[in-house]
Backbone bond lengths (Angstrom), bond angles and torsions (degrees), N, CA, C in turn:
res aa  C-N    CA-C-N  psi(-1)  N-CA   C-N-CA  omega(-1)  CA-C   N-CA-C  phi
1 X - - - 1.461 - - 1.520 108.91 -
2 X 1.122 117.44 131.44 1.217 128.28 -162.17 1.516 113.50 -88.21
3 X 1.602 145.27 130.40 1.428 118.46 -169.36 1.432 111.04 -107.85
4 X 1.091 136.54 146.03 1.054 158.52 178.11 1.379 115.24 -80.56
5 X 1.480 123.41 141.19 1.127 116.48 178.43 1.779 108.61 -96.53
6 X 1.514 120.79 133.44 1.522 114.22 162.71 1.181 135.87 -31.16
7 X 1.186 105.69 130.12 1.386 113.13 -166.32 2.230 99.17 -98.87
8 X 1.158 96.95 128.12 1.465 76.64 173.88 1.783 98.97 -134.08
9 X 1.220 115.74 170.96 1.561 137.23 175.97 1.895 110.79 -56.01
10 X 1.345 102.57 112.66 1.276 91.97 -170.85 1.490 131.38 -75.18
11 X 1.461 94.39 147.14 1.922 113.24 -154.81 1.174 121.82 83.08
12 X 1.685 110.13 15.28 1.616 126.74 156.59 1.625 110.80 -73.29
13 X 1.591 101.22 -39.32 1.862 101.21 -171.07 1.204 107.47 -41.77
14 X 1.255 113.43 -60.34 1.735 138.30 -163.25 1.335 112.45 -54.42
15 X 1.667 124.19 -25.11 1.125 121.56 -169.52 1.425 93.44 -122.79
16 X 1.394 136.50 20.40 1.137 121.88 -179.23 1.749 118.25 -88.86
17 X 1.483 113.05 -28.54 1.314 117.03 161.28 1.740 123.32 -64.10
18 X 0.948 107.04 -33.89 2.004 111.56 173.01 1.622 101.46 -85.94
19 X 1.325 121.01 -8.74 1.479 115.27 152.95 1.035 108.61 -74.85
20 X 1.614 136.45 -70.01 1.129 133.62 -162.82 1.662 109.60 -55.24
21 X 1.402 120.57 -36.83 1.217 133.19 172.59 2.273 114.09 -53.92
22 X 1.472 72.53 -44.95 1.708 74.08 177.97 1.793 128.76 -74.43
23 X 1.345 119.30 -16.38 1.157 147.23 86.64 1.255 128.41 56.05
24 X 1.194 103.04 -78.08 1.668 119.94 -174.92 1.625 121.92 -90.47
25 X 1.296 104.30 151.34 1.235 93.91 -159.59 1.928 102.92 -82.97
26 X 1.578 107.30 -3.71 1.656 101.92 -161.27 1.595 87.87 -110.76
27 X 1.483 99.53 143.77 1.370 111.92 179.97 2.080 109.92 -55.80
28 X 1.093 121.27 139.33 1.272 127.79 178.19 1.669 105.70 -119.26
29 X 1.333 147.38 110.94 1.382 133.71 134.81 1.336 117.56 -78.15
30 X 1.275 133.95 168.14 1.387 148.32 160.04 1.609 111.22 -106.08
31 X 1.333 135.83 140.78 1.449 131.26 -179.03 1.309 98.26 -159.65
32 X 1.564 84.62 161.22 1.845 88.69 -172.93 2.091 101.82 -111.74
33 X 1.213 110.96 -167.29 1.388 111.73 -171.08 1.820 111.10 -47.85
34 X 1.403 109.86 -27.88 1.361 113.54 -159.44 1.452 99.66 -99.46
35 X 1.453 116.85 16.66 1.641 109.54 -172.32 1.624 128.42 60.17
36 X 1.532 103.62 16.46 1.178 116.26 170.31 1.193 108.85 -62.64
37 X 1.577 130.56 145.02 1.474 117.58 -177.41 1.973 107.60 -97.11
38 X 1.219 151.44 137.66 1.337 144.08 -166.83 1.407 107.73 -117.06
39 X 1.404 100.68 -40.89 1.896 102.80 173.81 1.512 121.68 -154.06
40 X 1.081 99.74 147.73 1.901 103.24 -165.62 1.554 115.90 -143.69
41 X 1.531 105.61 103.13 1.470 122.96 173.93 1.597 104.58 -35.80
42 X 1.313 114.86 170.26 1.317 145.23 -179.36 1.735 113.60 -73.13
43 X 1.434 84.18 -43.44 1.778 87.84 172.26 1.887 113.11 -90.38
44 X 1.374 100.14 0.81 1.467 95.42 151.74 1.142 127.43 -111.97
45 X 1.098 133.42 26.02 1.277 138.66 144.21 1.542 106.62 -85.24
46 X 1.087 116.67 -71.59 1.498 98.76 155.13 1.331 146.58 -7.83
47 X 1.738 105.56 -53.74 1.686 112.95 -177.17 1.572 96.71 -89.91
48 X 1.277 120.72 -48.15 1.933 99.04 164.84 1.110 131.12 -86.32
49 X 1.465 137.07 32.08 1.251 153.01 172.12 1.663 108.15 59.40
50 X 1.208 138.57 23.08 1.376 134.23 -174.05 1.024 78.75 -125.53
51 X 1.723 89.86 177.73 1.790 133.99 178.56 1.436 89.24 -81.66
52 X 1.464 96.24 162.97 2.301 123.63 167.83 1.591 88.48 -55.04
53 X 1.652 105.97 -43.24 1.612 83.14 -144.32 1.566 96.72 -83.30
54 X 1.423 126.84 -10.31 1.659 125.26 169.47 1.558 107.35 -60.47
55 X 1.023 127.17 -32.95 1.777 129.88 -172.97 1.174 94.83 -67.95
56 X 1.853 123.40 -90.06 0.908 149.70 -150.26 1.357 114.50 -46.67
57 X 1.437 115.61 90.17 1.299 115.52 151.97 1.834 101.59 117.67
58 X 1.782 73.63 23.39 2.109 96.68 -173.84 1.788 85.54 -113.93
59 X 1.210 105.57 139.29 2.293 111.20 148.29 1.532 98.57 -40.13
60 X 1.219 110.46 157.00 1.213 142.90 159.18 1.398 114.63 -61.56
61 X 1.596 102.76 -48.85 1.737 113.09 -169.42 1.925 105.70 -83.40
62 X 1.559 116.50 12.95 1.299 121.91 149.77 1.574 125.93 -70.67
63 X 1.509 105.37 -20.14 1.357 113.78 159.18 1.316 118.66 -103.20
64 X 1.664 106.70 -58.32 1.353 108.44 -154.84 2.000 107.50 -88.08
65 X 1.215 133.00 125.20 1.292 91.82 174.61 1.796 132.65 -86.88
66 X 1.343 104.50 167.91 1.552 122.64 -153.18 1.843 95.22 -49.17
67 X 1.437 110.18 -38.41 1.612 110.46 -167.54 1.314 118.70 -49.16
68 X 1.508 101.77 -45.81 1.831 112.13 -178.89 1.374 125.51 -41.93
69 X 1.441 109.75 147.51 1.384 123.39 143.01 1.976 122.45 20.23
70 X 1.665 65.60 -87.52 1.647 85.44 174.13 1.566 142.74 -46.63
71 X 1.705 96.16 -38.70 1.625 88.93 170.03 1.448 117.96 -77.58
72 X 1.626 117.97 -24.11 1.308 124.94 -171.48 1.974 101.66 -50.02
73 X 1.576 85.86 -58.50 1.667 104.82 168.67 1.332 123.44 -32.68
74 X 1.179 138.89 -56.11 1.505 149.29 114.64 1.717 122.91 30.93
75 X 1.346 68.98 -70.58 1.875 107.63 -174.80 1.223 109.18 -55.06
76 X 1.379 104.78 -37.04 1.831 106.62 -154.40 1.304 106.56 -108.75
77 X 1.650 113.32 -21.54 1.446 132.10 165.78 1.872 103.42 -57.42
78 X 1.223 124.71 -63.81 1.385 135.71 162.43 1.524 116.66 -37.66
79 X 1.303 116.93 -71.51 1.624 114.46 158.39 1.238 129.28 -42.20
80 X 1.330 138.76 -57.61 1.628 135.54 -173.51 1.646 103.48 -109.85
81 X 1.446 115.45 11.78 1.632 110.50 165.90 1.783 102.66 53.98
82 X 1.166 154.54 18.08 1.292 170.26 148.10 1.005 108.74 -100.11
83 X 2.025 88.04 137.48 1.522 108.62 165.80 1.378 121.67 -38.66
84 X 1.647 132.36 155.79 1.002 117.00 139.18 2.035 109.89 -142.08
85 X 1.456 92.99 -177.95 1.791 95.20 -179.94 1.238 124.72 -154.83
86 X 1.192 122.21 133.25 1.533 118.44 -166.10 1.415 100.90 -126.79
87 X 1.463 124.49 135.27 2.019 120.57 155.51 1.562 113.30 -90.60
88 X 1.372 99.53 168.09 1.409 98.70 148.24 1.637 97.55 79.10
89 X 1.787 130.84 9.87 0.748 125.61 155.33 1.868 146.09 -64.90
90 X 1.075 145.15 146.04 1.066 127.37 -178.86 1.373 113.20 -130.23
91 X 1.327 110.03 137.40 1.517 124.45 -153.50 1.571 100.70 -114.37
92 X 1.084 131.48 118.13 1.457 121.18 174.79 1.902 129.40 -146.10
93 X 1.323 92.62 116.63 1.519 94.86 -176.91 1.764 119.58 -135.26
94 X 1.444 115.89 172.46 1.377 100.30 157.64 1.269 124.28 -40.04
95 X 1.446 115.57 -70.54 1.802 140.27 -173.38 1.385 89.54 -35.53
96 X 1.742 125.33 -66.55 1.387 92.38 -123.77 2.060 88.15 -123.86
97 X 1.711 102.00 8.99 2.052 99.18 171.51 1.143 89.54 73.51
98 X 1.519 121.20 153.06 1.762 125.79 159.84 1.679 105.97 -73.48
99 X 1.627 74.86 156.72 1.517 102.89 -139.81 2.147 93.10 -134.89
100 X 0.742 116.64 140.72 1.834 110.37 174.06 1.298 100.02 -129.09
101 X 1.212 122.36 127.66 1.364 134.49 -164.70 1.076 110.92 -129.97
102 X 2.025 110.56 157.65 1.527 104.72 156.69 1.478 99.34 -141.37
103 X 1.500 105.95 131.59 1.124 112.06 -154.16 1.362 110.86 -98.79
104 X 1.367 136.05 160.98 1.535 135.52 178.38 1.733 102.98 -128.59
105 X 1.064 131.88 105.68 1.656 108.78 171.65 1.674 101.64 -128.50
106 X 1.667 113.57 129.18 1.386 125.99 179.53 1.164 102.92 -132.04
107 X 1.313 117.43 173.80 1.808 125.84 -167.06 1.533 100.66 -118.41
108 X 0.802 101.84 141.33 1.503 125.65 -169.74 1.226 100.11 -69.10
109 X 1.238 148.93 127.04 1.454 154.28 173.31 1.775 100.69 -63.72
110 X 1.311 129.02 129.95 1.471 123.38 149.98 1.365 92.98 71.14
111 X 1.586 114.50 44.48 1.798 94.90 171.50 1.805 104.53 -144.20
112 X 1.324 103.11 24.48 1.420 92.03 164.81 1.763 116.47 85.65
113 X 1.435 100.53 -5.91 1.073 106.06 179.27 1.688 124.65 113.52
114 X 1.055 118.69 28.31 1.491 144.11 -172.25 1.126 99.91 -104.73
115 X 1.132 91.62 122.66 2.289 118.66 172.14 1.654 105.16 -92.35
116 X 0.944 113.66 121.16 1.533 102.88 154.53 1.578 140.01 -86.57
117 X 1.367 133.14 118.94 1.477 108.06 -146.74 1.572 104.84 -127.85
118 X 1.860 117.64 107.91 0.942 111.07 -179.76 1.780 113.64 -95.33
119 X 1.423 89.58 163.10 2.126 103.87 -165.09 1.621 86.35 -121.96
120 X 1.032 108.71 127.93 1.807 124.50 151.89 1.023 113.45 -137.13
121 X 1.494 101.38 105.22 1.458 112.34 158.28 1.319 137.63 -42.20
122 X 1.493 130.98 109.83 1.464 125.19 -177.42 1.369 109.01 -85.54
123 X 1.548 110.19 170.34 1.279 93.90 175.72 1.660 90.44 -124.27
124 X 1.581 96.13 164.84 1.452 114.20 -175.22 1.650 114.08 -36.14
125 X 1.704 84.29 -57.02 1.914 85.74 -177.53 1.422 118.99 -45.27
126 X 1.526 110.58 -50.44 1.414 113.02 -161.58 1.679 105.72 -70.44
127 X 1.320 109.75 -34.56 1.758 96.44 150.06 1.401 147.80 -57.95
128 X 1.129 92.08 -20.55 2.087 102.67 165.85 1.378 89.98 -92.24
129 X 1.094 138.53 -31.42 1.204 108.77 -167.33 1.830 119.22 -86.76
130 X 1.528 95.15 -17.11 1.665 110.38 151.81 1.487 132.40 -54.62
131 X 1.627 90.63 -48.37 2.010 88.77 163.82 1.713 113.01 -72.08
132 X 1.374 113.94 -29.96 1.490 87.80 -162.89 1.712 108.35 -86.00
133 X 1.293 118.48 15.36 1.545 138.24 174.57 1.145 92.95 -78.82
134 X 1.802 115.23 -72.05 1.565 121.64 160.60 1.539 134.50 -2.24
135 X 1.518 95.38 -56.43 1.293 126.82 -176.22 1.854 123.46 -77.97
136 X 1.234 81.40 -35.19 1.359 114.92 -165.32 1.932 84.51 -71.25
137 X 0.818 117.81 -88.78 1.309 130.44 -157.11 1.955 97.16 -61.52
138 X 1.477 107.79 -30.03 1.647 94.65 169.02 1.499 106.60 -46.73
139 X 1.562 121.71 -62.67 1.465 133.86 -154.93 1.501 90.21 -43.94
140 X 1.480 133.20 -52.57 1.525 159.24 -119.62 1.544 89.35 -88.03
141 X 1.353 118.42 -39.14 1.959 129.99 -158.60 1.612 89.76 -101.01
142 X 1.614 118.42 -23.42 1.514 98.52 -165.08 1.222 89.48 -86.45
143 X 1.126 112.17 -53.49 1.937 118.11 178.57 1.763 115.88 -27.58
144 X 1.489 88.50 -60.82 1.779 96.56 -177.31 1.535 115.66 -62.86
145 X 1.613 106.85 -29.62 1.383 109.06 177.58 1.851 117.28 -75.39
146 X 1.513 118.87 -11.88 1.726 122.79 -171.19 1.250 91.16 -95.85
147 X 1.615 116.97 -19.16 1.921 108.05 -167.25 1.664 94.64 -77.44
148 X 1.599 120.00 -52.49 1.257 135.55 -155.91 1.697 91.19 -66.70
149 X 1.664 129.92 -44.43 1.082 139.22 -169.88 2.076 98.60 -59.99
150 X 1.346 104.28 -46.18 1.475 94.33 175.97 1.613 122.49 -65.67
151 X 1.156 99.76 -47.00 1.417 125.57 -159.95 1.592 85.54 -65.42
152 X 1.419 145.62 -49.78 1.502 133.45 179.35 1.500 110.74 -83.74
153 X 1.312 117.23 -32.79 1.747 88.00 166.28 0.961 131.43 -50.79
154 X 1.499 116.36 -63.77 1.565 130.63 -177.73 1.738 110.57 -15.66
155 X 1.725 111.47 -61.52 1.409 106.54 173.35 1.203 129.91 -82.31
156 X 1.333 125.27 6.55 1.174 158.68 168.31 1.781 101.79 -50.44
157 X 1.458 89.97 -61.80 1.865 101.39 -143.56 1.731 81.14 -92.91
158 X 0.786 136.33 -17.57 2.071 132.80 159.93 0.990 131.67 -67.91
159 X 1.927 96.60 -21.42 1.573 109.12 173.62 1.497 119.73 -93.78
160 X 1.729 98.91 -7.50 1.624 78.57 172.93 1.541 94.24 -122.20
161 X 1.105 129.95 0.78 1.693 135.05 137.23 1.588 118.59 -10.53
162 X 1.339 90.88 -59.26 1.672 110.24 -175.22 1.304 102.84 -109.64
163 X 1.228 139.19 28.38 1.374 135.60 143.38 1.351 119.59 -107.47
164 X 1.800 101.74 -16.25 1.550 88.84 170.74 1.521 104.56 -106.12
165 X 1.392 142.82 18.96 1.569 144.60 128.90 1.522 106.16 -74.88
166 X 1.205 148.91 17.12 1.234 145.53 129.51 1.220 131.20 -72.52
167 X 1.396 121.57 -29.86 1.194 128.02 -172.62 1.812 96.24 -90.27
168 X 0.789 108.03 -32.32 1.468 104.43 176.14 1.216 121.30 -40.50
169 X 1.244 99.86 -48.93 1.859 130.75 177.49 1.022 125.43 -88.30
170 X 1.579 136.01 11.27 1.402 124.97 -159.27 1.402 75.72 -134.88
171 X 1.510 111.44 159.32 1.796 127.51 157.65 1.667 105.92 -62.45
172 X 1.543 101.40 155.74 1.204 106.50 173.21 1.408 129.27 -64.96
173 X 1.414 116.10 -13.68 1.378 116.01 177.05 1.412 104.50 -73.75
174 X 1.445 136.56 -16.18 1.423 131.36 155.64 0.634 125.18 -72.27
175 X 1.146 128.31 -42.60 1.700 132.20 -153.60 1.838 114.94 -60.32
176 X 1.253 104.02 -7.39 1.464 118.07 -179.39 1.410 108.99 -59.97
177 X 1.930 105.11 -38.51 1.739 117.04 -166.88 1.916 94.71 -96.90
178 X 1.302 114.06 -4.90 1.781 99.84 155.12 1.317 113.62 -97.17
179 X 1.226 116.71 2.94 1.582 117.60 -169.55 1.647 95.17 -97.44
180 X 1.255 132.29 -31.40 1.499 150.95 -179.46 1.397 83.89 -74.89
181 X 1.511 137.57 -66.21 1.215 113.38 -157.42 1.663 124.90 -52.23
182 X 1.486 98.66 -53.28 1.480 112.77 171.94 1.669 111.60 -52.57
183 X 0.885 132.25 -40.74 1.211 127.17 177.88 1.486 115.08 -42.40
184 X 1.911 92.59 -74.26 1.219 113.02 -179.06 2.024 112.32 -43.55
185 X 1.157 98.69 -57.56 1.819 105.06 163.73 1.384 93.55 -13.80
186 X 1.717 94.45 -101.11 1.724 104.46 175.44 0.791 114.98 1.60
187 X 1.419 123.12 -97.59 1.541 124.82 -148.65 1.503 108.16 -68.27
188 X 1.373 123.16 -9.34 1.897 120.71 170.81 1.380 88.67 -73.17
189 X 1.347 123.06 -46.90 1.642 95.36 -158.45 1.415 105.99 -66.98
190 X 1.520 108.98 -42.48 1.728 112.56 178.69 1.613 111.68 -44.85
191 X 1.276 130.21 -30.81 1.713 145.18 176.37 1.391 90.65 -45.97
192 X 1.515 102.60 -61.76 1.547 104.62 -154.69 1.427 112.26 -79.43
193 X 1.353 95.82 -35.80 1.946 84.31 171.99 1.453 100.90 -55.18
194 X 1.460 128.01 -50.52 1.417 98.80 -167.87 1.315 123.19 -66.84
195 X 1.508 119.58 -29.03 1.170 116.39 171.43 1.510 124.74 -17.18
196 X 1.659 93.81 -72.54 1.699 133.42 162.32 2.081 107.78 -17.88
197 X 1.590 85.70 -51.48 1.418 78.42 -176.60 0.915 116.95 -115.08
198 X 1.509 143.57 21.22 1.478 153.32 97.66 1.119 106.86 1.13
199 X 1.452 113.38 -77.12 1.548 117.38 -157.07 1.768 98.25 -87.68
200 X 0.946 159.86 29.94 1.032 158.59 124.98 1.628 141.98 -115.99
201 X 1.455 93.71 22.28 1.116 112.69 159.98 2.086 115.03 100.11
202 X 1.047 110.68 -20.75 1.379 122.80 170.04 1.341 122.68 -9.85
203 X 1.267 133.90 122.74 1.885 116.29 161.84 1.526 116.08 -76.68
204 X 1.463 112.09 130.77 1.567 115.58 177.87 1.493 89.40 -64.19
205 X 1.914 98.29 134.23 1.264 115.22 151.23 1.565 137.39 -95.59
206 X 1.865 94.48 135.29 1.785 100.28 -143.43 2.338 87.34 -110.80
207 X 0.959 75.51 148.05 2.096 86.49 165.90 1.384 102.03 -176.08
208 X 1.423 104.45 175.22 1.215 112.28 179.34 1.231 123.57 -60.88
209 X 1.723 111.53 154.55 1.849 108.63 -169.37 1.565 84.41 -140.03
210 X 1.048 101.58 162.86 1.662 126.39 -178.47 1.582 83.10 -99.61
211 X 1.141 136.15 133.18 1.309 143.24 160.20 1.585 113.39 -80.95
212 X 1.210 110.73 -54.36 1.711 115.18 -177.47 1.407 96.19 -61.21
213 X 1.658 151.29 -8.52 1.418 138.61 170.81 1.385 99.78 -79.70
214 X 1.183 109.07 -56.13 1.821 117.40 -176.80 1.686 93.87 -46.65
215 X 1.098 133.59 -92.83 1.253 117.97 -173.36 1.087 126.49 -67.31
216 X 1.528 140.42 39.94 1.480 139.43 139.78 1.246 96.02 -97.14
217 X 1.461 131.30 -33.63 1.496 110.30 -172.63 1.790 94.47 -88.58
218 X 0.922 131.20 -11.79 2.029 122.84 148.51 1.104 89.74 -38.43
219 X 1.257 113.31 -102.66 1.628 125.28 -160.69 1.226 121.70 -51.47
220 X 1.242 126.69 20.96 1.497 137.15 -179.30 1.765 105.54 -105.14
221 X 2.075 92.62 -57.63 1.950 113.85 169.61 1.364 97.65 -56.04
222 X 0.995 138.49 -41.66 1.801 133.39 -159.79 1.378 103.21 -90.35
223 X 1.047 151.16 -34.94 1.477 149.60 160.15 1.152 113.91 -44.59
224 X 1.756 108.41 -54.38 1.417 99.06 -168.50 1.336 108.47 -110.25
225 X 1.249 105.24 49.65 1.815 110.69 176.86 1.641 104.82 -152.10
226 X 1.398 113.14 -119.77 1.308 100.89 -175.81 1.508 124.36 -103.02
227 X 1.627 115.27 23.20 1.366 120.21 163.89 1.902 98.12 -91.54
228 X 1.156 130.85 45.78 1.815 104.74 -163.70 1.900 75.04 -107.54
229 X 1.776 87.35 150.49 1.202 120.17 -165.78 1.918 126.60 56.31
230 X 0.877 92.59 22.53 1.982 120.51 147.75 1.213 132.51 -129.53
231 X 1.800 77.10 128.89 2.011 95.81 -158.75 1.130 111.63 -89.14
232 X 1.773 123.38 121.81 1.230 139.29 -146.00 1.594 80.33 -110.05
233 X 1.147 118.10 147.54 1.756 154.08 162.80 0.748 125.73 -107.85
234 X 1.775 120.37 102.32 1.913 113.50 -165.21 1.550 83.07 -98.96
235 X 1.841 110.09 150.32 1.457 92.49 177.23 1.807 73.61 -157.17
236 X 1.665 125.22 78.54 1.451 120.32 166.23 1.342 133.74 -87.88
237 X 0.849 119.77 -172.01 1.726 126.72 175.72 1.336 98.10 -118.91
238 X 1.428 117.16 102.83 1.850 126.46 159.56 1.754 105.20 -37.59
239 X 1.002 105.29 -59.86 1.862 114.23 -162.89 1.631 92.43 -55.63
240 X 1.331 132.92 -30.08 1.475 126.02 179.77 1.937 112.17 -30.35
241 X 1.580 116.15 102.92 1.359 106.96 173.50 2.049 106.22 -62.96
242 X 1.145 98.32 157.34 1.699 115.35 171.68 1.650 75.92 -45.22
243 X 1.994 97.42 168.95 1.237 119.97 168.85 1.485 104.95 -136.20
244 X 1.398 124.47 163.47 1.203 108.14 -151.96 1.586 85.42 -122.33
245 X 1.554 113.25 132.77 2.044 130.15 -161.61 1.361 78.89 -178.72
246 X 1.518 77.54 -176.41 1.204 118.98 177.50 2.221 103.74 -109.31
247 X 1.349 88.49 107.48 1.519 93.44 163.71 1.745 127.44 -31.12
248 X 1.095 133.72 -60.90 1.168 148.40 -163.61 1.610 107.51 -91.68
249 X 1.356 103.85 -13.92 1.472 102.28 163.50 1.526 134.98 -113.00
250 X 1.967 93.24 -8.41 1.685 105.17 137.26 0.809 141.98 -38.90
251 X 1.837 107.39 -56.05 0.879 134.98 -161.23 1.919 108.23 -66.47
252 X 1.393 95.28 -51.99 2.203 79.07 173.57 1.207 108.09 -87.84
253 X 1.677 138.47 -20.91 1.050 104.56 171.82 1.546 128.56 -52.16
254 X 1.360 122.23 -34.51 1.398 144.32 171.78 1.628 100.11 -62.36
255 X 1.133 143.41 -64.33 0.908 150.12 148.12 1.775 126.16 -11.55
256 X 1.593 107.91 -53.72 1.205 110.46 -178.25 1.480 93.55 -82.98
257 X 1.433 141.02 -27.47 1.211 137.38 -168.79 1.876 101.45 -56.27
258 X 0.850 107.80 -56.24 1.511 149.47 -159.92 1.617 79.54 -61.99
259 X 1.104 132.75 -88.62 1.472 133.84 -141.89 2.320 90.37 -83.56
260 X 1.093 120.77 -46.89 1.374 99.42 156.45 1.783 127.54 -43.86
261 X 1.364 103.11 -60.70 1.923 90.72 161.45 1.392 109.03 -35.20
């Protein structure tokens, strides 16, 4: 069966898109680069309390002001010619009272440069109920992060258990690579405490560090791991004052430097 195209009453075609537009329940304007406004649904007259014919052919920033969200949005619609969309915005003026929005703005195909810019109103609830999702899934990372925090000590504290009953037993010309082990221990468990307080919000604690220790114990991990048989060149400045970090997080950044070379 073959389909036919609708037939409608003529000078219906023309108005059948600003019907469908009128329509909707979320406010729609049209604007061009300068925030001129060109056309305005039914439910935007509504969401800024005026008539079509008060918008039309008014700025945008007669309602909305210039600071917001929204014009930035604008901006970037004009620059990369792509849609874009943001929630959880808030719109606020005399005209139109705060307002929490989620915004849609795309460019009009074949129009010279016309954005189309849709407004949906959120409502309060469904924003608390966005943070406590937020929230929800924080508890979820701190949780997963105290299980993972147990679950790697445990072999942690056996591994340097039996590195410090190795050193007992080995000549001193070894004992340098059980003295690396324990260290290294250390500073995993120190990883994981921070982890710990990563995921629950903690401030990293910062003091002074000897820098030339941090990188002899580099060049100590890189010798006896995967720098062996590359000849490292210490060449420092004594007068260097401490710098103020976190030791153990010197330590791999220097570290990752080191094993990228």
């Amino acid at each position: 069966m073959a389909l036919r195209p609708l037939k409608r009453p003529n000078g219906m075609l023309d108005q059948f898109p600003a019907a469908i537009l009128d329509s909707l329940s979320e406010a729609v304007v049209v604007v061009d680069a300068t925030g001129m406004i060109h056309y305005a649904n039914l439910s935007a007259e509504q969401f800024f309390g005026v008539g079509r014919a008060r918008l039309v052919a008014h700025p945008l920033t007669e309602f909305v002001p210039d600071d917001t969200p929204l014009f930035s949005l604008l901006e970037q619609v004009m620059a990369t010619g792509g849609a874009v969309a943001e929630n959880g915005v808030t719109l606020a003026s005399p005209r139109i009272g705060n307002r929490f929005c989620a915004l849609r703005l795309s460019p009009i195909v074949e129009s010279d440069g016309l954005i189309a810019v849709s407004l949906v109103e959120q409502s309060i609830a469904r924003n608390i109920d966005r943070q406590m999702s937020h929230r929800s899934a924080a508890r979820s990372v701190s949780a997963l992060a105290a299980m993972l925090a147990h679950e790697v000590k445990n072999p942690l504290s056996g591994i340097r258990g039996a590195a410090q009953l190795l050193e007992q037993s080995v000549p001193d010309s070894e004992r340098e690579l059980t003295s690396l082990i324990c260290e290294e221990t250390d500073r995993i468990v120190a990883l994981v405490d921070r982890m710990e307080a990563f995921a629950d919000g903690r401030p990293i604690e910062r003091g002074p560090v000897n820098i030339h220790q941090v990188l002899n114990h580099v060049r100590r991990l890189s010798q006896n791991g995967f720098g062996k048989g590359v000849r490292f060149v210490e060449t420092y400045d004594p007068s260097l004052p401490d710098v103020h970090g976190d030791r153990d997080q010197l330590i791999q950044v220097f570290l990752n430097l080191v094993k990228n070379a």
